[in-house]
N, C-alpha and C positions, 0 to 999 in steps of 0.2 A: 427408658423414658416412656409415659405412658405416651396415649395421644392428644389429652388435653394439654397436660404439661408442652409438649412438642406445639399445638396450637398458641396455645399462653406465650411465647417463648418467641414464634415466630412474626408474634403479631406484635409487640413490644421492640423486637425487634426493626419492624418494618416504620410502626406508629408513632413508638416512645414509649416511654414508662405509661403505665395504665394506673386508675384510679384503685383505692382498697374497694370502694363499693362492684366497680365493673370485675375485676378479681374476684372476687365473692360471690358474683350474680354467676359468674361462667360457672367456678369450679365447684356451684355448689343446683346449676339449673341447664348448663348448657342441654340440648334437645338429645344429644346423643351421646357425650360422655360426661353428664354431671353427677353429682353424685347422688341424689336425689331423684334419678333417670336410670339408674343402671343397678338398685338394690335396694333391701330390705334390710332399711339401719335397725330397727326396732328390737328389742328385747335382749335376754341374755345370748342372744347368738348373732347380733348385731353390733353397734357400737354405744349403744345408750338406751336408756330406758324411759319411758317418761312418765309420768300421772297413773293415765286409766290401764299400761302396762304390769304398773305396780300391784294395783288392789280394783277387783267391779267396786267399789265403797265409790272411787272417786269419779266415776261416770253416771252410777245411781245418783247422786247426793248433787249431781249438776241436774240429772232429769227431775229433782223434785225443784230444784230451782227454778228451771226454766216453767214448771206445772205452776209454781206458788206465781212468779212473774204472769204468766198467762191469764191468772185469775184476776191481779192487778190490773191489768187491763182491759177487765169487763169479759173475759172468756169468747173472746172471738170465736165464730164458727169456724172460721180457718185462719191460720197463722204460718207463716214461713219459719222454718225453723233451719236454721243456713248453721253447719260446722266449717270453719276456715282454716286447711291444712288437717285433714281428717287423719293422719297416721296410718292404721290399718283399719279403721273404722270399729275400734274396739270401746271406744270412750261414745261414739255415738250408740251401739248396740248395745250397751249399758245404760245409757242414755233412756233409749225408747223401753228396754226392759221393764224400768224405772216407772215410765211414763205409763205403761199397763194400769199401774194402780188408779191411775185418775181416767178411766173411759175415755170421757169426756172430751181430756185434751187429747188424748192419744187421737181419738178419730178427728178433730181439730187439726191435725196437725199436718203438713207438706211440706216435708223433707228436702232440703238439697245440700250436696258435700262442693263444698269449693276446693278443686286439685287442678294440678296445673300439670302431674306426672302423670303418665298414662300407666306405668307403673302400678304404682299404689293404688291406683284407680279400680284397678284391674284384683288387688289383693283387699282395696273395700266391697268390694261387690264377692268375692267368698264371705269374710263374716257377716254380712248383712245381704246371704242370698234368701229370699222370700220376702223381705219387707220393700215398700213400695218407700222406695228413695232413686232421686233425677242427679245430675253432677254436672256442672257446669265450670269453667277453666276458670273464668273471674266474679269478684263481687257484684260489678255492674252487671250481670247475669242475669242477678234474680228475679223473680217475679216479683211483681209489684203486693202491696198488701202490709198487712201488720206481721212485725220480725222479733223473733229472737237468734240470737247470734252467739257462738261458741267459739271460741281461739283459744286454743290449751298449744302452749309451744311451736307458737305461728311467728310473733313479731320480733324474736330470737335470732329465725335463721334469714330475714331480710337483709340483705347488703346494705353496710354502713360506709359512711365516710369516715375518714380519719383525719384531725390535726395534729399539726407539732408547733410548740411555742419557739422560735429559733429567735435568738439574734433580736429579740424586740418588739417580732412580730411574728403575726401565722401563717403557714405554709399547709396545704395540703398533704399528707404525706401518698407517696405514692409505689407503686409496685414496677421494682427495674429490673435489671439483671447482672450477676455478678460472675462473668464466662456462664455456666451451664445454670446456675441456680439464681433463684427468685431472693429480690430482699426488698427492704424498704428503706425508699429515699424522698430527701425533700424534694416538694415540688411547688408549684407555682404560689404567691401569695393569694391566701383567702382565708378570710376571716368565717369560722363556724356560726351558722345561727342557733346561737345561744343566750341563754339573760344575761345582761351586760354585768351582774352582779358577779356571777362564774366568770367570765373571762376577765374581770378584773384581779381576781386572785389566781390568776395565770402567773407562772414563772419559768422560763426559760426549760425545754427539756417534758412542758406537761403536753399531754395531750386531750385535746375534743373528740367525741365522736356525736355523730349528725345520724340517723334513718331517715331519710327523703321517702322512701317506699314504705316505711311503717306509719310515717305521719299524713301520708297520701292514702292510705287505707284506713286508718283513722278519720281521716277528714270526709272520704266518702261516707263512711258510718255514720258520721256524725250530719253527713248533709241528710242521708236516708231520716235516720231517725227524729231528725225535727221535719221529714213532711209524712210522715206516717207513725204509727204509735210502735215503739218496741224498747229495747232493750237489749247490749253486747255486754257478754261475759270475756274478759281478756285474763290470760291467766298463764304467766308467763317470769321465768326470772329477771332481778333487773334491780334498780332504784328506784325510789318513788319521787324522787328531785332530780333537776338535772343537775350534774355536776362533769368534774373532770376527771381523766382517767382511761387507762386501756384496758378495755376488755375481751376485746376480741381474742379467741382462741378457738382450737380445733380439736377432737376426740375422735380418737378410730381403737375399735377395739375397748370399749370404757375405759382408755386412759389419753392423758394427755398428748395431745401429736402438734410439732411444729406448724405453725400457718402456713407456709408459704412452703410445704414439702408435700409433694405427689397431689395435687390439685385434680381434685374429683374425686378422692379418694379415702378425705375423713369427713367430717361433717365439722362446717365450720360457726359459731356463733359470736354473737354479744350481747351485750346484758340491755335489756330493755329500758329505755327513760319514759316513767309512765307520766310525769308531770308532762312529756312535749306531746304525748299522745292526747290525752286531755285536752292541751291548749288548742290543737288540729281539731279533735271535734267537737269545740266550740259552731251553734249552741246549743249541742244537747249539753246535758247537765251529766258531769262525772263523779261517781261513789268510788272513795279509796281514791290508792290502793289500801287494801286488806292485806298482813302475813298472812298467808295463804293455811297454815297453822288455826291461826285466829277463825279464819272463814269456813272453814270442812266444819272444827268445834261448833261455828254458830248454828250452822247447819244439821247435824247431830251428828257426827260421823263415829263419836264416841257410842251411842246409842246402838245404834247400824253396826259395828264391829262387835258389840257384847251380843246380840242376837244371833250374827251369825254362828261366832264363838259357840253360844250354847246348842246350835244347831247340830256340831259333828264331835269328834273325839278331842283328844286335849292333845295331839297335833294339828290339828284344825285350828282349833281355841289359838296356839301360841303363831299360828301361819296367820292366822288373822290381824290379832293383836300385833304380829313384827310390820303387817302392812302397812295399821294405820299411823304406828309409830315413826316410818318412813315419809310418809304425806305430812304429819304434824306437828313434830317434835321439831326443836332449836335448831339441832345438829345435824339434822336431815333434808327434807324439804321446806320445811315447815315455814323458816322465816326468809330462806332468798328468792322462794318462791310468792310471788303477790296476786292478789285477785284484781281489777280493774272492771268496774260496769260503768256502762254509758248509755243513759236513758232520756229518752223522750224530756222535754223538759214538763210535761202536765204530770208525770206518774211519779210515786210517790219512793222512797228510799227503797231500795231495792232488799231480798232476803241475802241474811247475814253480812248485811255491810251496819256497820255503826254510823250514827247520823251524828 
C-alpha cells in the first residue's frame, strides 16, 4: 500500500467518503506524495505525451500567435507573457525560439511560468537555463500590465466533481471504501451547475461532471483581462458544449489505469467543458473552441513542417511529416483536442480562430 493510498484510506475512514474532486486534488497534488510532486510524467519514458513533447511545430506556431496577438494590441513595450502548468517548459522554450524572429516582441516580453510543483519547477529551469523567466505558484501572482496567456493541458488535470442521476434525483457521487480499496458511491443530494436544458435530458444512471477550479481560473482570466488589454490561449481536450457523461480516467505507463487504484500514482483527468469556461470569463469575449486540427492548419503548420522537411534527409522529412500528422489529423490529436481564446473585449478576433 503506498502512502497516499494509506492517507486516502485513513482519512475516509475517520471523515467519510470524500468527494471525486478532493480525491483527485490529493492524488494527483498532495505536497508530498502526489503524483505531480514526486515525477517526471512527460514523454516516452513517462506516462503520456502532450503537444509541444510531440513536434517544436506546436510551441513555435503558438510563439508566432502570441507575436501576431501582441501586434493586435498595439505592441506594447512590455507584455506579461504567463504559461499555466509549464510541463517541462519545452513548449515555452519553443515558444520564445519562435519569438527571436520578431525582435521586437521578444525584447517586449516578461516572462513568467505558473507551477505549483516544486518539481517541474526545478526540471523548467534546465530547459530554459539562460533566458530570463520568474515562476510564481498562482495566477493571482502576476504582475500587473498587458498579458498574454498559454494553458496547453492545464484545465484537464483540475479536480472535478461528479454526479449520478439516482432514483429521480441527483446525488454527488462520491469516494468510499470497500475493506482495503477505493470505489464510488452515492452521496449526498445536489444538483450540478449545469444548463437546465442538459439536465433535463437526464435519465437515471447518467452522469454530470462540474470543474469549480477550472471555472475559478477561468473566471479570474476573464476578470484580469477586461481590466487590462490581453489575450488566453486554452488548449486542451474536452467538449465544446456542456453535456453529460464520464470522463474521468487515469493513464500510467501510456495506457489506461483504474481511477481509483494506487493514488498518486498515475495521472489522473477529464475532458474539458469549454462552453462553462466561456460562460466563467464572461466579460471578456470568447473565440472557439477551434479543433485543434483546424487551428495549427490556420496557423501554417503545414507550411512550417514542409520546410523543416526540406531542411534534413528523407528520415527527417518523414519524422517531421509523422509529427504534424499527430497534432492534426482526425484520428490523432487533431479533433479531441480544441483551441479556446479569451480576449479583451476591444481586440479584434484573434489569429487562427474563425469569426
Amino acid at each position: 500500500m503506498s502512502q497516499l493510498a494509506a492517507l486516502l484510506r485513513a482519512r475516509i475512514a475517520t471523515a467519510g467518503p470524500m468527494t471525486v474532486a478532493d480525491f483527485m486534488a490529493e492524488a494527483l497534488g498532495h505536497p508530498e506524495y502526489g503524483y505531480y510532486t514526486t515525477r517526471d510524467p512527460f514523454g516516452s519514458q513517462g506516462d503520456f505525451t502532450t503537444a509541444p513533447e510531440v513536434s517544436q511545430m506546436f510551441g513555435e506556431l503558438i510563439g508566432l500567435w502570441c507575436a501576431l496577438v501582441w501586434q493586435m494590441m498595439g505592441a506594447p513595450e512590455r507584455v506579461v507573457l504567463a504559461e499555466l502548468g509549464p510541463g517541462r517548459g519545452t513548449l515555452m522554450n519553443d515558444l520564445l525560439r519562435a519569438a527571436g524572429t520578431v525582435p521586437a516582441f521578444l525584447k517586449a516580453l516578461d516572462v513568467w511560468l505558473v507551477e505549483t510543483s516544486p518539481r517541474q519547477a526545478a526540471r523548467q529551469r534546465q530547459t530554459l537555463a539562460g533566458r530570463d523567466v520568474h515562476w510564481v505558484e498562482d495566477f493571482s501572482q502576476l504582475p500587473d500590465g498587458p498579458l498574454l496567456v498559454v494553458a496547453n493541458e492545464l484545465f484537464d488535470a483540475l479536480p472535478i466533481r461528479q454526479f449520478v442521476r439516482h432514483q429521480g434525483r441527483w446525488v454527488e457521487r462520491m469516494v468510499g471504501l470497500d475493506g482495503d480499496d477505493f470505489v464510488m458511491i452515492p452521496g449526498p443530494e445536489a444538483t450540478p451547475d449545469l444548463p437546465e436544458a442538459v439536465l433535463t435530458e437526464a435519465e437515471d444512471g447518467a452522469v454530470a461532471e462540474i470543474c469549480e477550479a477550472g471555472r475559478a481560473l477561468a473566471a479570474a482570466i476573464g476578470k484580469r483581462l477586461n481590466r487590462q488589454p490581453g489575450m488566453a490561449l486554452i488548449i486542451d481536450y474536452g467538449h465544446p458544449r456542456s453535456g453529460l457523461g464520464d470522463t474521468l480516467q487515469a493513464v500510467r505507463r501510456h495506457r489506461f489505469h483504474p481511477v481509483l487504484e494506487a493514488p498518486g500514482d498515475a495521472d489522473i483527468t477529464a475532458h474539458v467543458d469549454f462552453q462553462s469556461l466561456a460562460a466563467a470569463a464572461v466579460p471578456t469575449r470568447a473565440w472557439g473552441p477551434m479543433l485543434q486540427g483546424d487551428f495549427l492548419r490556420l496557423l501554417g503548420i503545414e507550411t512550417r513542417a514542409t520546410l523543416l522537411a526540406q531542411a534534413g534527409g528523407d528520415k527527417v522529412a518523414a519524422d517531421i511529416m509523422g509529427q504534424m500528422r499527430r497534432l492534426i489529423d482526425a484520428d490523432e490529436m487533431g479533433t479531441l483536442f480544441k483551441a479556446l481564446a479569451l480576449a479583451s473585449p476591444t481586440l479584434a478576433a484573434p489569429p487562427g480562430f474563425v469569426c
